[in-house]
Phi, psi and omega in degrees: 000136174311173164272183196243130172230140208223140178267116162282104170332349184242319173255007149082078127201172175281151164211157183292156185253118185246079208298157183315314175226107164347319194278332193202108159311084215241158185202120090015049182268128165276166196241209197286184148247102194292036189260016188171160169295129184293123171307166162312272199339297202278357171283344201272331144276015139296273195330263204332287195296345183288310209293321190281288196304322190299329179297315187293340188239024125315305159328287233234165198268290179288148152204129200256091173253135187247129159214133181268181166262163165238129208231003187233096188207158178319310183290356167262316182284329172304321187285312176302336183279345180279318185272347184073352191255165197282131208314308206298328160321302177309281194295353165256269224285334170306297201281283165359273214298338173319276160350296166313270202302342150290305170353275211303352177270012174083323177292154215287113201310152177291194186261320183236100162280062202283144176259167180281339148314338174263025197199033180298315198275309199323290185297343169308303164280019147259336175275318181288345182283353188271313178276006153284316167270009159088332201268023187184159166207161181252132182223113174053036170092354163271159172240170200215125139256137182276116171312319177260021160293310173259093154337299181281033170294127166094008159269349176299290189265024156076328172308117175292166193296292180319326183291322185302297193322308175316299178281353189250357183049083193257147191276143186249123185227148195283313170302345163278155175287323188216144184319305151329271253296169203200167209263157157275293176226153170219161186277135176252114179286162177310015181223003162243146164327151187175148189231119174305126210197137181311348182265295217143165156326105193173172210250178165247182168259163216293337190262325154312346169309291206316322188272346190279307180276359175284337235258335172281019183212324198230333167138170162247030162211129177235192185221028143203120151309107171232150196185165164300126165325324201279007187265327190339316176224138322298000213248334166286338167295321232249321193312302206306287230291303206319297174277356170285325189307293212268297172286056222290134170090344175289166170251357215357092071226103178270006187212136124259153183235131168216134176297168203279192176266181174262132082353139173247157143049047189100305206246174179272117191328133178221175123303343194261357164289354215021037160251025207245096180229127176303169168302321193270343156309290188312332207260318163306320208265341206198143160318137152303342189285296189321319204274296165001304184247011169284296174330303200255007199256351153259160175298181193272303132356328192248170145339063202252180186244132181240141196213171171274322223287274163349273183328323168301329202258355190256326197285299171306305173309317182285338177294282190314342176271336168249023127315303155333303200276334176285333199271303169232084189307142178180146182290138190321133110340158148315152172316158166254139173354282193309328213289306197265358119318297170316313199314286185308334159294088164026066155010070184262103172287332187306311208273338156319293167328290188310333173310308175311285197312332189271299160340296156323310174302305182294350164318290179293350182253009166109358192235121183266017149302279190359298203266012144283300168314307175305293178332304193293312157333296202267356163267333166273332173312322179089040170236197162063005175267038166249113196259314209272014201323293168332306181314273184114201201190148144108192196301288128045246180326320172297323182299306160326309187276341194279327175273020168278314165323290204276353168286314165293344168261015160255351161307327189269308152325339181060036159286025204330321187295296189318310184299328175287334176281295169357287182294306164312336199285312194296334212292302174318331160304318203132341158311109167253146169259143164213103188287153147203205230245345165280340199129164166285151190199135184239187178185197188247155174255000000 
């Protein structure tokens, strides 16, 4: 097996990935905040991080991927007060529809779904070891971490103390000691979520979740951290201090990765742009598989771009690989070399791909390695797994069989003219009919 080569974010260059223990791989990803349908944007480190573990565990004998809900945060207690409907309601139909719709992106569930409510006490004993250790303190029903008690505070995100200050929108409060210091814990009134706690009655703060449940599930040094580039600063500078704090001599994240953003039609996705689309928008328009390699058709590190234009040219690309796979059926295969090489150069999917497409081509020319090898490919990938792809699914599809349904039985009837309209009317969809000796069978063109 090739080596793994990984960009760490904390010392800004690629390395070899050597994990603490060989035997058992462990990873970290943050997940949603359940108050609303997960955007394009928020699909995109799932796909990334599925695309990692699927590699990781080709690599590797074990491997533990934990990504949380976060079920407890200001924008959940915000959307209920505006809607009236009630939290616990708000965070099961959000995390339900999270789900549905990664599912429908091909991606696999982590090993570990922890919600941050079910994990109070973890952060409770991790904010008193802090505040023990001099490294956080309470003030006026808050707990504080003090920022300048850890020295390397702003080397994960490279950030001078003035740029951190700049950038975190800091709240200006009278109970903090330094302007930095960031919250843990806060008193929460009777009309918010809220826990009994050695401070008083109160919630926690959002970056202590992360550390709580990585650190209860995975340890208090694991080896790869993942996230959105938009996570770096703060919550991920604040996770690293807070548990390096509390756990003194841990490494906790010995690798972090984290992926670029998304564009929508050029610009960054708004609502006042009118360029602003759920998973589930997207998903009326197009296959999840489509969407899938729209995802994956940029590096992971950079920047990509979404467009309906894309989606189209991701559709068209997967129709020529199961065209491939069609033209000469063969059971998944080994990874083939280039495939599984790129994957290990900090898991570059454009060039995978591009791997793929030379795979195809001997596909479509009759050679069924090539296209055991293409199978095997497009499965570490989570793509090429659609036997009905030509088809489609859903009413759509049904409608395509009742008039086939209703063709054959003017054929059988010798309405030949009716049967024949039939087949053109489909053919004008986008429909190919194809009779043979089993019977008729369509597909999309």
């Amino acid at each position: 097996m090739p080596e793994l080569r990984l960009h760490n974010s904390l010392t800004r260059r690629r390395e070899t990935f050597v994990p603490a223990d060989p035997a058992h791989v462990r990873l970290y990803v943050c997940g949603p905040t359940v108050y609303d349908l997960a955007h394009i944007g928020n699909a995109r480190p799932v796909v990334v991080y599925d695309v990692l573990v699927r590699l990781l565990r080709r690599l590797f004998p074990k491997v533990t991927y934990v990504r949380n809900i976060t079920d407890v945060d200001d924008k959940i207690n915000a959307r209920a007060a505006e809607s009236g409907e009630p939290i616990a309601a708000i965070t099961a139909r959000t995390t339900a529809d999270f789900h549905a719709d990664m599912a429908a992106l091909g991606a696999l569930p982590p090993d570990v779904e922890p919600r941050a409510t079910s994990h109070i006490a973890e952060m409770i004993i991790m904010i008193g070891r802090l505040i023990a250790s001099g490294h956080a303190y309470a003030a006026e029903g808050h707990v504080l971490f003090a920022v300048p008690s850890y020295p390397e505070y702003g080397r994960l995100s490279g950030r001078s103390t003035d740029e951190m200050l700049a950038g975190a929108r800091i709240e200006v409060a009278p109970y903090k000691r330094n302007p930095g210091d960031f919250v843990l814990w806060k008193p929460s009134p009777a009309d918010l979520p809220g826990w009994d706690s050695p401070w008083g009655r109160g919630r926690p703060g959002w970056h202590i979740e992360c550390s709580a449940m990585s650190w209860r599930y995975l340890g208090e040094t694991f080896d790869i951290h993942g996230g959105g580039n938009d996570l770096l600063f703060p919550h991920h500078e604040n996770e690293r201090a807070q548990s390096l704090c509390a756990f003194p001599g841990s490494s906790f994240a010995r690798l972090w990765m984290h992926n670029g953003m998304l564009n929508v039609n050029g610009e960054k996705m708004s609502k006042s742009l009118g360029n602003f689309f759920t998973v589930r928008d997207v998903l009326a328009k197009a296959p999840g598989e489509a969407i899938r390699l729209l995802l994956l058709r940029g590096h992971y590190r950079g920047t990509i771009e979404f467009s309906d234009a894309l989606l189209a040219e991701g559709r068209r690309e997967l129709d020529r690989f199961y065209r491939a796979l069609e033209r000469t059926p063969a059971p998944a295969g080994d990874v083939p070399e280039p495939v599984m090489d790129a994957l290990c150069d900090d898991l570059n999917t454009p060039l995978a791909l591009s791997a793929m497409h030379a795979l195809a081509d001997a596909a479509m020319a009759g050679d069924a390695t090539a296209s055991a090898g293409l199978r095997a490919a497009g499965d570490l990938l989570g793509l090429l797994g659609d036997p009905a792809w030509f088809q489609g699914t859903g009413e759509d599809a049904a409608e395509i069989e009742a008039r086939l349904a209703e063709r054959l039985a003017a054929r059988k009837a010798r309405d030949f003219a009716r049967a024949d309209a039939i087949r053109q009317e489909l053919a004008e969809r986008g429909i190919l009919v194809e009779d043979g000796p089993a019977g008729s069978t369509w597909r999309r063109a």
